[in-house]
C-alpha positions in Angstrom: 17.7 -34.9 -6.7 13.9 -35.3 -7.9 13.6 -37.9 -10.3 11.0 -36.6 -12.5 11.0 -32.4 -11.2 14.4 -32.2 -12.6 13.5 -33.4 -15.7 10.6 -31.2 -16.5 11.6 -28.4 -18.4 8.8 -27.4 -20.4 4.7 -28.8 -20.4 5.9 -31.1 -23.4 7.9 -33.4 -20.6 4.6 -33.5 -18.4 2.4 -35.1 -21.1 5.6 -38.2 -21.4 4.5 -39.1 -18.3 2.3 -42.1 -17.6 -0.4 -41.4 -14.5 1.9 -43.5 -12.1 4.8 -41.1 -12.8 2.7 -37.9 -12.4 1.5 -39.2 -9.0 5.3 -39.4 -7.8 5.6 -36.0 -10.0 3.2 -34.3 -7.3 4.6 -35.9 -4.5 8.3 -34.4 -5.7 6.6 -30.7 -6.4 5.3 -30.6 -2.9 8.5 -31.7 -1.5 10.2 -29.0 -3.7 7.0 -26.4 -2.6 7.6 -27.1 1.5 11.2 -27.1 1.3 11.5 -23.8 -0.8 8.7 -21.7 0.4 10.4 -22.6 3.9 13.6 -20.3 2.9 11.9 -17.6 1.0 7.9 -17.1 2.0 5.4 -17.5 0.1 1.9 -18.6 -0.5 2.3 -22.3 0.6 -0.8 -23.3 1.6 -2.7 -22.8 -1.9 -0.1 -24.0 -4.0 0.2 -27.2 -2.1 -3.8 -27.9 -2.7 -3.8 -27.1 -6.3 -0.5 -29.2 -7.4 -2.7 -32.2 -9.3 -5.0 -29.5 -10.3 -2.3 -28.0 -12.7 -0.8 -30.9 -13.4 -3.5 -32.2 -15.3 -4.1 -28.8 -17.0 -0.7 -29.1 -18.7 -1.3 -33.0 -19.5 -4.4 -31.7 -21.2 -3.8 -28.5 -22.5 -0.6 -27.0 -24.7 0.8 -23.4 -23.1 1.8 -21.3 -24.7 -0.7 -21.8 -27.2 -4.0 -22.5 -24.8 -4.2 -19.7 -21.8 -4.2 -20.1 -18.5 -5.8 -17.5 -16.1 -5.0 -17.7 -12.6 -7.6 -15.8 -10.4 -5.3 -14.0 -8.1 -2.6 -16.6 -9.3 -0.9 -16.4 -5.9 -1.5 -20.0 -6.7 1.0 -20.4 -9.5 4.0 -21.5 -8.3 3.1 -25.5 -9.3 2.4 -23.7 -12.7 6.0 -21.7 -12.9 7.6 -25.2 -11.7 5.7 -26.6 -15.0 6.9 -24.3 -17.5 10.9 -24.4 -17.6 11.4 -22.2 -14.2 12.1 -24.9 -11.8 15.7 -24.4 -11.7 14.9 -20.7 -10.9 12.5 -21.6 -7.9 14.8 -20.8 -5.1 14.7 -17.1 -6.2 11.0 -16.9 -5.9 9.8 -13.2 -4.6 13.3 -12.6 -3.7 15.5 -9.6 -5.3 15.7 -9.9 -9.0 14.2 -13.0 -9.0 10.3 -15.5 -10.1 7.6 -13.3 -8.8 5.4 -15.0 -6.7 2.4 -14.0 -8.7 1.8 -15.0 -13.0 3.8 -12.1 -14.9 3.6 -11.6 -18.3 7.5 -10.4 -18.7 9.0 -13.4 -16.8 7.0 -16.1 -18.9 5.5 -16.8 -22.2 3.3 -19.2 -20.1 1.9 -16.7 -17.9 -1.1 -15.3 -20.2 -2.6 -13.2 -17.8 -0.7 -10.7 -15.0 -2.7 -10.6 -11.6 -2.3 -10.2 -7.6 -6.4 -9.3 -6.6 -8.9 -11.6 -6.7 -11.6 -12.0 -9.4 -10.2 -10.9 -12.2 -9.6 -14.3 -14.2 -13.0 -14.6 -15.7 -13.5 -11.7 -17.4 -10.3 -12.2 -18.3 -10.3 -15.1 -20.0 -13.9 -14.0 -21.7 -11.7 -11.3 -23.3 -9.3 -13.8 -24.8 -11.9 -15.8 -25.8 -13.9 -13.4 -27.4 -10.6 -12.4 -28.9 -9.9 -16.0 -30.4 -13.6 -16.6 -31.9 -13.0 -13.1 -33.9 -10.0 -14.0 -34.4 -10.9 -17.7 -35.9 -8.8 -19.1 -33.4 -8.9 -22.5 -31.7 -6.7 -22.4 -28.4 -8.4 -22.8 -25.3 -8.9 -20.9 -22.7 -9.1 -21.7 -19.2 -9.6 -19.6 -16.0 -8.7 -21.1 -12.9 -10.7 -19.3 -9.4 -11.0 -20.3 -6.1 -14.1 -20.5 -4.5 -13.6 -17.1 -2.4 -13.4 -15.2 -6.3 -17.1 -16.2 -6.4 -17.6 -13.3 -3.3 -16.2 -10.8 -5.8 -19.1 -8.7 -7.6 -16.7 -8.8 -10.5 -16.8 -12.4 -11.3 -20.6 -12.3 -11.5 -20.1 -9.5 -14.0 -18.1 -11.7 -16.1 -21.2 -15.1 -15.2 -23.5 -12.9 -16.6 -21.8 -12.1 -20.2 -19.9 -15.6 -20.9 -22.5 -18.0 -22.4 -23.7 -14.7 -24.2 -20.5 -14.1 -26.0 -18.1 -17.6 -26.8 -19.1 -21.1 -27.4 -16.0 -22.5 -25.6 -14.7 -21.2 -22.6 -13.5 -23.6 -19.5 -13.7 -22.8 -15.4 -12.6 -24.4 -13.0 -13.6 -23.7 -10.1 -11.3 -24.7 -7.3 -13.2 -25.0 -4.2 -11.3 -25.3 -0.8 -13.6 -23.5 1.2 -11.1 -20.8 1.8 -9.6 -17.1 0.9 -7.0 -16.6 3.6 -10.2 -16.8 6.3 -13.1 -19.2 6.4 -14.9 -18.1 3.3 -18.2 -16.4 4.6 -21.9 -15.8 3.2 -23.9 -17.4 0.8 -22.2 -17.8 -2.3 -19.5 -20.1 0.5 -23.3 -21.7 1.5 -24.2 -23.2 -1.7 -20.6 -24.8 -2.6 -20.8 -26.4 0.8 -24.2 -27.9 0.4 -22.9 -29.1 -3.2 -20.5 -30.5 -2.2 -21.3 -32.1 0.8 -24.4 -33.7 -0.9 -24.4 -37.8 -0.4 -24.8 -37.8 -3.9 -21.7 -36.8 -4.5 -20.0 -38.9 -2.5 -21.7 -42.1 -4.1 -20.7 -40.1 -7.5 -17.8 -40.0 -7.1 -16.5 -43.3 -5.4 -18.4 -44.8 -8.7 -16.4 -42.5 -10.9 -13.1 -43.7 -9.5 -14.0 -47.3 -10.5 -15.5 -46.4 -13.6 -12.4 -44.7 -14.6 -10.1 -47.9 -13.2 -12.0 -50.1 -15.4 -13.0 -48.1 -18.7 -10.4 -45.0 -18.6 -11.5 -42.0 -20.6 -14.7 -43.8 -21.9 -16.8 -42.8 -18.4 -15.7 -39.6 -18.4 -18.7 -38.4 -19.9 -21.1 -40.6 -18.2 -19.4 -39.5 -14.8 -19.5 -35.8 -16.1 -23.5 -35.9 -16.8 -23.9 -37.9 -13.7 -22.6 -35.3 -11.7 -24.9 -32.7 -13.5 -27.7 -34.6 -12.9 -27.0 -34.6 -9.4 -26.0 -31.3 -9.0 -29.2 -29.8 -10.3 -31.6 -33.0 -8.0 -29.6 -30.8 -5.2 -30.0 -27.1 -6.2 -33.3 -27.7 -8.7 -33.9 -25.0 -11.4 -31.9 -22.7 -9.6 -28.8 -24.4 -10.0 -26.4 -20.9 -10.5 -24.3 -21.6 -12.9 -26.8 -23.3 -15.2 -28.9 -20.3 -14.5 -26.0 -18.2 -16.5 -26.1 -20.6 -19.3 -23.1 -22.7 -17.9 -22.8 -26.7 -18.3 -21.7 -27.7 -14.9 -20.1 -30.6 -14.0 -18.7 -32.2 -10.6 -17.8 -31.8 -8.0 -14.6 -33.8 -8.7 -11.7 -34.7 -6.3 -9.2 -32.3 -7.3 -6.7 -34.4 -6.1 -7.3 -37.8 -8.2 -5.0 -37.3 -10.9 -6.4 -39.7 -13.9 -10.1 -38.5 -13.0 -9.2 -34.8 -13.5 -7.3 -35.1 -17.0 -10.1 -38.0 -17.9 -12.8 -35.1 -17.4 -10.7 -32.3 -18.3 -10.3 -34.3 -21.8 -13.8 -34.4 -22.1 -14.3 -31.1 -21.5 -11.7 -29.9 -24.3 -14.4 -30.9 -26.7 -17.3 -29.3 -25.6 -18.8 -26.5 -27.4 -20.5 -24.4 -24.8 -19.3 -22.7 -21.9 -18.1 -24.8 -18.9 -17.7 -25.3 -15.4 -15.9 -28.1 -13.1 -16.1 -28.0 -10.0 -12.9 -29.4 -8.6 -12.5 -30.0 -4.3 -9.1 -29.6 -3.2 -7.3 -29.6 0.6 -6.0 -25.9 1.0 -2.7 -27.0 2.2 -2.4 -30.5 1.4 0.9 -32.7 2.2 2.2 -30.5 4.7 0.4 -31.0 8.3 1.1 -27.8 9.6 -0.3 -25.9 6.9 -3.5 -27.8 6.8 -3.6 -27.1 10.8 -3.4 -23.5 10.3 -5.1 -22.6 7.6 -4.5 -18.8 7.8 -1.3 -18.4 8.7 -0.1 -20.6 6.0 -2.3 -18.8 3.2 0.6 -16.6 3.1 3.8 -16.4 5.3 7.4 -15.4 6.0 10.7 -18.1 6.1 9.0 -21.0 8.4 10.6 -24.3 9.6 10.3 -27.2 7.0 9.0 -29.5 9.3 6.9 -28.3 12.0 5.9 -25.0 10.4 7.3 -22.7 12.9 8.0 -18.9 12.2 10.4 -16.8 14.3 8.3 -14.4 16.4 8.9 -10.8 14.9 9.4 -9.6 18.6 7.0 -6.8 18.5 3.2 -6.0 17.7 2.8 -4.9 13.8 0.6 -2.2 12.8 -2.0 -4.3 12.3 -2.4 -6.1 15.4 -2.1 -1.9 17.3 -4.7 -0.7 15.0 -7.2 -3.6 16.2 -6.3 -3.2 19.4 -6.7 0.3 19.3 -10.2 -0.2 17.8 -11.1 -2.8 20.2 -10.4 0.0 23.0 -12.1 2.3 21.1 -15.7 0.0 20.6 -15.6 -0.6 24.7 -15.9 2.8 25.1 -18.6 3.9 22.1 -20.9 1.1 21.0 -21.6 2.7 17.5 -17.7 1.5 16.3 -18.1 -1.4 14.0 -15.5 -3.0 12.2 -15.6 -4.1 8.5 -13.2 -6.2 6.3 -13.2 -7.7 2.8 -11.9 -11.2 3.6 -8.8 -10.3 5.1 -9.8 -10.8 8.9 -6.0 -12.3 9.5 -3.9 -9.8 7.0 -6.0 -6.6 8.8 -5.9 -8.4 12.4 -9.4 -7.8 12.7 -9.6 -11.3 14.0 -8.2 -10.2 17.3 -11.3 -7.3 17.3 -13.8 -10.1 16.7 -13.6 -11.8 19.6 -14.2 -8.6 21.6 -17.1 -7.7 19.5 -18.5 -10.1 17.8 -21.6 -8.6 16.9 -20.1 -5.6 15.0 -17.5 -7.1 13.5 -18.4 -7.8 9.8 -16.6 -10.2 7.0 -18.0 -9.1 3.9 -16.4 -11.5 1.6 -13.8 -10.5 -1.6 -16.1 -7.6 -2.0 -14.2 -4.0 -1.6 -16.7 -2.4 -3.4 -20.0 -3.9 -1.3 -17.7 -3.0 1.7 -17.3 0.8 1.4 -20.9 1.2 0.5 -22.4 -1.2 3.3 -20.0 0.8 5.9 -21.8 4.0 4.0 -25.2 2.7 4.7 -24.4 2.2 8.2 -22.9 5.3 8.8 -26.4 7.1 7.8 -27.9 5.4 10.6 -25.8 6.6 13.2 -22.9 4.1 13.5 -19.2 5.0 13.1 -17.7 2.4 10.5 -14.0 1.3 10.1 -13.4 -0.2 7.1 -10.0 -2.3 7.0 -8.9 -2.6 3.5 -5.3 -3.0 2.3 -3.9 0.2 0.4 -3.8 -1.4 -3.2 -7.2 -3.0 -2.4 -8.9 0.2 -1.7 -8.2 1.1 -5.4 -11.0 -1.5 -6.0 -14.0 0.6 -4.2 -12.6 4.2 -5.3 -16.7 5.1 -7.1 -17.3 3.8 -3.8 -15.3 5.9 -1.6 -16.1 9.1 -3.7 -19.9 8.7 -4.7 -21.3 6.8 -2.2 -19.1 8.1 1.3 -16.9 11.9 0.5 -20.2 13.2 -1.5 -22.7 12.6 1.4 -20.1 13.3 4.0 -20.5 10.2 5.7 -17.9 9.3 8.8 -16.7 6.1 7.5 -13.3 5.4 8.1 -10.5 3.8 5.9 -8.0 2.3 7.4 -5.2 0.9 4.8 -2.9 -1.4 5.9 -0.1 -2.2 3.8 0.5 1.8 3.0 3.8 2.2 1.1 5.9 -0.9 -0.4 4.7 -4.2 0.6 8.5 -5.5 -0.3 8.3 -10.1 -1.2 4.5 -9.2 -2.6 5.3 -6.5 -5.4 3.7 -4.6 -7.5 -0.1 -5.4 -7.5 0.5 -5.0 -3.5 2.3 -2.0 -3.0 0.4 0.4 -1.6 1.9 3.7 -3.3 -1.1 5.3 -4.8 -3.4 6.3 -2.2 -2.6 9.5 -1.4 -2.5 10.5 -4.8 -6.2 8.7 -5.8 -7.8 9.9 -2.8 -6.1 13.6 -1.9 -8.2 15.5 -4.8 -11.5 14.4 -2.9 -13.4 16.8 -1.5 -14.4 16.3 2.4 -11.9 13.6 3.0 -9.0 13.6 5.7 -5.6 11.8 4.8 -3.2 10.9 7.4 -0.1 8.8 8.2 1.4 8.0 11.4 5.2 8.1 12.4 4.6 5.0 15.1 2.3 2.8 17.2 0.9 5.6 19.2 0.2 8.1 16.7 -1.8 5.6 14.6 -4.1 5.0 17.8 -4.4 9.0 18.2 -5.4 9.4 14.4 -8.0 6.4 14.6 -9.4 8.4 17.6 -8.9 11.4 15.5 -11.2 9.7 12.8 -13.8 8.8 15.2 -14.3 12.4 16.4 -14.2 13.7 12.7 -17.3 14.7 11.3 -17.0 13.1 7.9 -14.9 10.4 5.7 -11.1 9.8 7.1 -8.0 7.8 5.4 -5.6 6.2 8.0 -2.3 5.4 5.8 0.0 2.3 8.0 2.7 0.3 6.6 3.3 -3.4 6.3 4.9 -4.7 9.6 6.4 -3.5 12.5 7.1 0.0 13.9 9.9 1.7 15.7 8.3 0.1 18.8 7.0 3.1 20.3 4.4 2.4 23.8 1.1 3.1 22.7 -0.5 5.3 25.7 -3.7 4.2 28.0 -6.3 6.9 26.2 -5.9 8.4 22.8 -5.7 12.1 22.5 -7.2 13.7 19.0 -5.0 15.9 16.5 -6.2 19.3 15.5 -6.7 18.5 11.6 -4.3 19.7 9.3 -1.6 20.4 11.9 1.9 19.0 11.2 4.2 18.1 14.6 7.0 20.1 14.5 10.3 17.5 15.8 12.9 20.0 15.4 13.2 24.2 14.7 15.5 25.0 12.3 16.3 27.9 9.7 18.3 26.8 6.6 16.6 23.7 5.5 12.9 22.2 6.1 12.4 18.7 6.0 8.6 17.3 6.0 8.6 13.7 6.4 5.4 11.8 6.2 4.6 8.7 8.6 7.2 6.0 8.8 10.1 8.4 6.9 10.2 10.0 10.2 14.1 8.3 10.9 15.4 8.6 7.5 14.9 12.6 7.7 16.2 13.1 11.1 19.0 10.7 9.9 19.5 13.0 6.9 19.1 16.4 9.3 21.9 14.9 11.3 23.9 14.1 8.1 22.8 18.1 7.2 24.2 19.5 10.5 27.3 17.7 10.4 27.8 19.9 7.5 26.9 23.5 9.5 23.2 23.6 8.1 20.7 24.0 10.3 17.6 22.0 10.0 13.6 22.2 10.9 12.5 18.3 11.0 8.8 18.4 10.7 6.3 15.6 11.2 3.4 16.2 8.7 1.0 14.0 9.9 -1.5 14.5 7.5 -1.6 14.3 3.6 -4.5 16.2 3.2 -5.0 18.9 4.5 -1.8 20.1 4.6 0.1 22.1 7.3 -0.1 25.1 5.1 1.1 27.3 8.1 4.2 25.6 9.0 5.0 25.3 5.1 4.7 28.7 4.6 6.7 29.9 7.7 9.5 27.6 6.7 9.2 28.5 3.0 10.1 31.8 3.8 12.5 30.7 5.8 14.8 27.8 4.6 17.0 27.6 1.4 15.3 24.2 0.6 12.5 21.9 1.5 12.6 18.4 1.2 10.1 15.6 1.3 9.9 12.4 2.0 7.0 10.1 1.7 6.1 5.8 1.3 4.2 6.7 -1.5 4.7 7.7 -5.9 5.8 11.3 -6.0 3.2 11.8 -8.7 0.1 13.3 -7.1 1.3 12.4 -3.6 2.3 14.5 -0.3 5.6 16.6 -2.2 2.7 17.7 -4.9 0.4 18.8 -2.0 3.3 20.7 -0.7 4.2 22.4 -3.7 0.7 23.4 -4.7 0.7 25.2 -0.9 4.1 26.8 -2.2 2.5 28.4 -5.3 -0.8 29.2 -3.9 1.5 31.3 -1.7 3.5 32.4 -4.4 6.8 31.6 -2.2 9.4 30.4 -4.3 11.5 27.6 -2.8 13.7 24.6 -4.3 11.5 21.5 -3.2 13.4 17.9 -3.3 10.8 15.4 -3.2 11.9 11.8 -2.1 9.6 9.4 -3.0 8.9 6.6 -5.6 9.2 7.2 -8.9 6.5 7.2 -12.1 6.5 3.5 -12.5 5.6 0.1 -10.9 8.1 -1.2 -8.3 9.2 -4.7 -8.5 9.3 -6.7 -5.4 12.0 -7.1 -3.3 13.5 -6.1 0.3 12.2 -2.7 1.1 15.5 -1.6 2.3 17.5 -2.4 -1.3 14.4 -1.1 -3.3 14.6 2.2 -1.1 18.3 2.4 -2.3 18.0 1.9 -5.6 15.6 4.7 -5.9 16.6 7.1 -3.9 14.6 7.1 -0.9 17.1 7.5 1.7 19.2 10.1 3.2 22.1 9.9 1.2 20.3 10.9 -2.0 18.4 13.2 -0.7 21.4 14.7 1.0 23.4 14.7 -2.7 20.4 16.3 -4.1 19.8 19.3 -2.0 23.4 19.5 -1.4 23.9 22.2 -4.6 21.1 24.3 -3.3 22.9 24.9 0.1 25.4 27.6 1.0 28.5 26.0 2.5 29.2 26.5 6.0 32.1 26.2 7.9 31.8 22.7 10.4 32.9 24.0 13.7 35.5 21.4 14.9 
């Protein structure tokens, strides 16, 4: 048992704590991090650098009352260990149990909801802004790695801060990573900060400053540091330049000097930034030794950091081996990705093609329009952006690709539920944001092979595509030497049948012919058909079975609002065929996390319900025996 972990069971119990205590405090929390993100998953690798980090925001600062905004606050779990759900870890992003991201229903700590990146700061302007009219005095702080800095979003916010409150506080955590190497010139300028001698002299200074005289150097150390900062950068020092006070870098690992400084920064009465440097990672070897596999992982070993092998290729790692086949043979394929060359596997393309593969940064939005502006020019972009990131660039997708027909490619990984992650990471909504725009092709494949055929399909498209692929592995299915194209719009029919018509989309495939066989067991006879595409539909084979059958069902990954069952039923009515149509799909609301199996259960998105539901619509049959 911990001797001081245990104890904590609300920020009050931090602040008992002398600084000798909270040093053995953060060695206990890491302990507590490696050995419980080892059982369940998690983010360990940016909870482990930002332990003394939060630490010494709670010393400091008094949650509930002051906010804390966690830019993507995958980095939270220190935080929820802080604020009376220790005892509750073991649960974390398992069934019923702590998210792994800040949630406003599970805490009165977490201030702010989040799972994408660069959101905290005009976040936190909005509750400060809210306070001053408010005549408030809790502070507000917003904590964002370096990577948020790539995000057009938290520029946005630079620009209106100083403008609007006197006292706001960011800290920037810089560990020179995202979940890859952090890229372009925003990543630049924090590495020639903080890798300036200056800084180094600074701070070895600082820490003997702060032996000797305690909280009293923390402002000489803090002006020191800004003086430093802008002999470095000169006028153009960035955040100054927004009307910022700067100050550090720091060693976001030294415990006293981080609540000395963050102390002094408390008082001030102007907008602020500290630039803290952490070790992504930190404590755990492994973690700091792969950097991107531990950003974000599955059940590992608690000692030497090894996973089980899932035994198969995942989606991810066919589609970039698919477009790595598919660039050797036309040299106008490029590859684009918003930070996520690991999640999206584009880091296995890279190697391949190094000159047209392209890290943009935390920047959906600058993705889809740079892969527009290539695409004028000839070249055949594939832009590889999770499903509930794409959301981020839709004005993107619509104005600036559909609207001048430009072949740029989408491909979302992470289509459907995305299980441990939860809600800000399912992907359910893209069929229904993107099927009501004009020129755009929406498809989903059943397996491995079908998602090479439809990326090949894409390429020979004369306009935007959408490639739909879930989270994970497939059925296993070989994917074949050379990729055929798909006539667009035409659904794969699996299985003829005459009494009821199921149209599964992508990987529902073997829950309908699970519930046809479940049908036929009781004398119905069943057409299985593999739609293939969201948009456009197979109106053809819907309205020869609509005719037909008794019943249709559906079955897609994805919200039943707006989504493949809508597009069927609109084909219905345009062709003024009156059918019963049992759509089985997710429901009108946010999904909490979980195991994609029990979530499918519990609403409905297996066989069994779907059989109970078009069971009353059916004549019965006699079951030959």
């Amino acid at each position: 048992m911990s001797e001081y972990l245990s104890k904590i069971k609300s920020p009050a119990d931090v602040k008992r704590l002398g600084y000798v205590e909270l040093e053995r405090l953060a060695e206990e929390i890491r302990e507590r991090l490696i050995l419980g993100v080892a059982k369940t998953g998690g983010h360990i690798g940016p909870n482990l650098g930002v332990v003394e980090l939060t630490i010494a925001m709670h010393y400091v600062f008094d949650t509930p009352q002051d906010s804390f905004v966690f830019d993507v606050s995958h980095q939270s779990y220190v935080h929820k260990l802080l604020t009376g759900r220790e005892s509750r870890f073991e649960t974390i992003r398992q069934p019923a149990g702590l998210n792994g991201f800040m949630l406003r229903t599970e805490s009165e700590h977490d201030s702010f909801g989040a799972g994408h990146a660069g959101t905290a700061l005009s976040a936190a302007l909005g509750m400060a802004v809210a306070r001053d009219m408010s005549g408030g005095s809790e502070h507000v702080v917003a904590l964002a790695g370096d990577a948020a800095f790539t995000n057009g979003i938290s520029f946005e916010a630079l620009n209106n801060i100083a403008a609007q409150t006197k006292r706001m506080i960011i800290i920037l955590n810089d560990n020179e990573w995202s979940i890859d190497k952090n890229v372009g010139a925003i990543a630049e300028y924090f590495h020639k900060i903080a890798t300036n001698s200056t800084y180094v002299n600074l701070h070895d200074r600082a820490v003997e400053l702060l032996e000797k005289f305690g909280g009293k150097a923390a402002r000489h150390i803090a002006h020191k540091a800004e003086e430093a900062a802008k002999g470095i950068v000169g006028r153009g020092m960035i955040f100054e330049e927004f009307g910022l006070n700067y100050y550090g870098p720091v060693d976001g690992h030294n415990l006293p000097m981080l609540i000395e400084t963050l102390k002094f920064l408390k008082k001030q009465n102007k907008p602020v930034v500290l630039h803290a440097l952490t070790q992504k990672g930190r404590g755990f070897a492994p973690a700091i030794e792969a950097q991107k596999k531990f950003h974000g992982l599955g059940p590992y070993h608690p000692e030497t950091g090894e996973t089980k092998p899932t035994g198969q290729k995942t989606y991810s790692e066919i589609f970039a081996e698919s477009l790595t086949k598919l660039a050797n043979a036309n040299d106008k394929v490029v590859a684009i990705t918003a930070a996520m060359p690991n999640g999206t596997a584009l880091d296995l393309f890279r190697p391949h093609h190094p000159n047209r593969y392209f890290d943009v940064g935390i920047a959906e939005e600058h993705a889809v329009l740079f892969a527009a502006g290539m695409a004028t020019k000839g070249y055949r972009p594939f832009c590889a952006i999770y499903s509930t990131f794409l959301q981020r660039a839709f004005d993107q997708v619509v104005h600036d690709v559909a609207l001048q027909n430009l072949p740029v490619v989408f491909c979302m990984d992470r289509g459907g539920l995305s299980g441990d992650d939860g809600p800000t990471h399912h992907g359910v909504f893209d069929i229904s944001y993107l099927r009501g725009v004009p020129n755009l092709i929406h498809m989903d494949p059943k397996d491995e092979d079908e998602l090479q055929d439809m990326m090949f399909t894409a390429l020979q498209h004369d306009g935007p595509s959408a490639i739909r692929y879930p989270r994970g592995t497939g059925p296993g299915t070989a994917v074949k030497a050379q990729p055929v194209a798909f006539e667009i719009g035409k659904a794969e029919l699996i299985q003829d049948g005459s009494d009821v018509a199921i149209f599964s989309l992508g990987n529902m495939l073997p829950e309908a012919q699970r519930l046809a066989r479940m049908l036929e067991a009781e004398g119905q006879s069943v057409a299985i058909i593999n739609a293939r595409f969201a948009k456009p539909v197979d109106h053809a084979w819907i309205r020869t079975l609509g005719f037909r059958c008794a019943a249709i069902i559906t079955m897609e990954d994805h919200v039943r609002a707006g989504g493949f069952g809508s597009a069927v039923l609109e084909s219905l009515s345009d062709e003024g065929i009156e059918v019963p149509v049992i759509r089985i799909g997710w429901p009108d609301d946010f999904i909490e996390h979980g195991k994609v199996e029990s979530l499918r259960e519990k609403y409905g998105l297996t066989a069994e319900a779907a059989l109970e539901r078009v069971r009353p619509m059916l004549k019965r049959k006699p079951v030959a025996v």
